[in-house]
C-alpha positions as CSV (number, residue, x, y, z in Angstrom):
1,X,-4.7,33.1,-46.3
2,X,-4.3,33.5,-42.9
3,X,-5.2,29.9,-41.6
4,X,-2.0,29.0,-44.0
5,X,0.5,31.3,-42.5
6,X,-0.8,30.7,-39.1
7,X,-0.6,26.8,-39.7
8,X,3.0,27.3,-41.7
9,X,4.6,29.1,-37.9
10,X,3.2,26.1,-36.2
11,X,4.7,23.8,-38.6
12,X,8.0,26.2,-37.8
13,X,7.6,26.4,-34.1
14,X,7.1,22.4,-33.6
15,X,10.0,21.9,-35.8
16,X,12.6,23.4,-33.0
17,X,14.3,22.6,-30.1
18,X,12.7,23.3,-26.5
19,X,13.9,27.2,-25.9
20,X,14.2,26.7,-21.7
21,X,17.2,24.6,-21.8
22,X,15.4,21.4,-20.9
23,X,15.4,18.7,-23.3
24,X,14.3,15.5,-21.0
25,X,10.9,15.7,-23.3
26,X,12.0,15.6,-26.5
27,X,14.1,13.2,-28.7
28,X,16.9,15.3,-29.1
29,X,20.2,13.5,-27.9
30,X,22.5,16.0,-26.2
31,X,26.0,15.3,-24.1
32,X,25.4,16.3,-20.6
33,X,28.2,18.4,-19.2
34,X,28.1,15.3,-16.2
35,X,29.7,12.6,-18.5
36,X,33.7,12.0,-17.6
37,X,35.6,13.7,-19.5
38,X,33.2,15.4,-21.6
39,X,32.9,12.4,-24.3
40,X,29.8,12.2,-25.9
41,X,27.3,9.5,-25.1
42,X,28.0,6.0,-25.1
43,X,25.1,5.8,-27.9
44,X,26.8,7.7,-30.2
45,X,28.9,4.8,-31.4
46,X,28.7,5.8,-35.2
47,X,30.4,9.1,-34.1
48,X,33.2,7.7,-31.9
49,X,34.0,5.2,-34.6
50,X,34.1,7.4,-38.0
51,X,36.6,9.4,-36.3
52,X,38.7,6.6,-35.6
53,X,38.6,5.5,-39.6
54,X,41.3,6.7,-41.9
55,X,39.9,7.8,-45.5
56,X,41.0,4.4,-47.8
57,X,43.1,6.8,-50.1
58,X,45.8,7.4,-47.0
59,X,45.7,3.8,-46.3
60,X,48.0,1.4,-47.4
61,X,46.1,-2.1,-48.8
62,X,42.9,-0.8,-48.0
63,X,41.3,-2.0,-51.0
64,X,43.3,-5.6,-51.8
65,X,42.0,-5.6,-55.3
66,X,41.8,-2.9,-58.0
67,X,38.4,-2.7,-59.9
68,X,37.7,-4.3,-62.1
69,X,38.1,-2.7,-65.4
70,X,35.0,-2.2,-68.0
71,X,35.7,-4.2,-70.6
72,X,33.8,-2.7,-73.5
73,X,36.1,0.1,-74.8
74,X,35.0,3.8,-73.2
75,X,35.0,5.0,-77.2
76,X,31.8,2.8,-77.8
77,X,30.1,3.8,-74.8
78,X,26.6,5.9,-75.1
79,X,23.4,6.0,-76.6
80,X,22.9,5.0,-80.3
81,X,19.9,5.5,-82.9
82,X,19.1,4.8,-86.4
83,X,18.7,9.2,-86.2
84,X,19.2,12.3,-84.4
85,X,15.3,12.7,-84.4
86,X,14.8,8.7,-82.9
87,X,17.8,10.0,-80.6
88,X,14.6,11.4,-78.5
89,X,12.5,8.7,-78.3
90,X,13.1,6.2,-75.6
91,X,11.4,3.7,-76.8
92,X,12.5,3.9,-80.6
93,X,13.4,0.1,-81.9
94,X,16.9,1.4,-82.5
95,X,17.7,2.6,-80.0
96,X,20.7,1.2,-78.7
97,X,23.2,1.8,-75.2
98,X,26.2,0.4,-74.9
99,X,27.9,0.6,-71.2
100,X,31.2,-0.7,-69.7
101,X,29.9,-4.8,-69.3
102,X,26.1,-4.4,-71.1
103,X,24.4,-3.9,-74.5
104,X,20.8,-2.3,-74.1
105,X,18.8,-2.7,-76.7
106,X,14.7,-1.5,-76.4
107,X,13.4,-4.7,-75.5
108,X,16.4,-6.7,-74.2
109,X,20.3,-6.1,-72.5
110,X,23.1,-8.9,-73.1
111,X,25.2,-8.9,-70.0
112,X,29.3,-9.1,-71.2
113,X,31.0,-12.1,-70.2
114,X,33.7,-11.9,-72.4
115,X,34.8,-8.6,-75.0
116,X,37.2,-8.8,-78.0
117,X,38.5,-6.4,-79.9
118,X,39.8,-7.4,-83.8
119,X,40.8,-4.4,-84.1
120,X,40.8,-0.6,-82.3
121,X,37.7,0.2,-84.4
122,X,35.7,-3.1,-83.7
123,X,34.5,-4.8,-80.3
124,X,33.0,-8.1,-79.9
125,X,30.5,-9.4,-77.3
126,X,29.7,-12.9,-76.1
127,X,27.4,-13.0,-72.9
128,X,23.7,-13.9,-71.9
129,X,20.5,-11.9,-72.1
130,X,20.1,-10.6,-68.5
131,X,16.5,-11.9,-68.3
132,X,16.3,-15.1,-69.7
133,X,20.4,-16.5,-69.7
134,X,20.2,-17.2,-73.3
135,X,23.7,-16.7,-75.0
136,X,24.1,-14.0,-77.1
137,X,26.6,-12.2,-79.3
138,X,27.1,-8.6,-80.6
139,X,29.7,-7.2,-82.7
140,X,30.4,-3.5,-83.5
141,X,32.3,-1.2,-85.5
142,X,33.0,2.4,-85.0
143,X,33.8,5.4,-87.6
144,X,36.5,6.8,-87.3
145,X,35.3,10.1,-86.1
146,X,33.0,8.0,-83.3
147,X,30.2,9.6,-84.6
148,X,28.6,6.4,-86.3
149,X,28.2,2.6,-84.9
150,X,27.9,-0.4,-87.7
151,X,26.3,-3.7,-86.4
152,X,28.5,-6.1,-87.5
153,X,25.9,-8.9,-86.6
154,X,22.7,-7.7,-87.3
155,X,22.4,-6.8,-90.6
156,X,24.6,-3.3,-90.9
157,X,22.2,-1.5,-89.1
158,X,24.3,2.2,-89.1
159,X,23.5,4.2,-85.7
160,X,24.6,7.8,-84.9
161,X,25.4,8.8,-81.9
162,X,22.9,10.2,-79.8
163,X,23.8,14.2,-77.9
């Protein structure tokens, strides 16, 4: 018990800065009170030039483009199951997430290229499957209460959404 504590203030100790003022043997990088002006060292570069930066928000045309939107509806968005009890399982068959450009299904995601919506209850998406390329399509409904997805393509499979 003692070896540890000994060996944990050692740890401690070598951990600090030299106490007598001289730091010539360590790697610590402090402004001498000799540079002009009292800048700080010419290798501090990432310093002097953060400080220079405005935050993008208070800048005007800082960002030329707006983001690009996600084009699957945020009311779709989550994780989806057959149950609340498959809910848990990660790798349950159907299981389902849907996110703002993807559809991930257990053993495959289709990457959105393009997303329609019939109607406000419905989506629609044409893309590839991110590992292979291979064109794809889903197609989904939503209750009304957004508490159950229909697979308008796969045979009716009803989800729930997952907590």
């Amino acid at each position: 018990m003692r070896a540890l504590v000994l060996l944990s203030a050692l740890t401690l100790a070598a951990c600090q800065p030299p106490t007598d003022g001289n730091a010539a043997g360590s790697d610590i990088l402090t402004p001498n009170a000799d540079d002009a002006g009292g800048e700080a060292p010419a290798n501090d570069v990432a310093a002097s030039t953060n400080a220079a930066m405005p935050p993008f928000a208070e800048t005007p045309n800082a960002h030329p483009t707006a983001p690009e939107p996600a084009p699957i509806p945020a009311r779709f968005r989550g994780t989806w199951s057959d149950s609340a009890a498959s809910c848990a399982d990660l790798a349950h068959h159907s299981r389902l997430t849907i996110s703002g450009r993807t559809v991930r299904f257990d053993d495959y995601v289709i990457f959105g290229d393009s997303v329609s919506q019939p109607n406000p209850n419905e989506f629609a998406l044409k893309g590839k499957i991110e590992a292979t390329g291979v064109p794809a399509e889903a197609h989904y409904a939503i209750s009304a209460d957004g508490k159950t997805l229909t697979d308008g393509a796969g045979g009716g499979t009803v989800r729930v959404r997952c907590a």
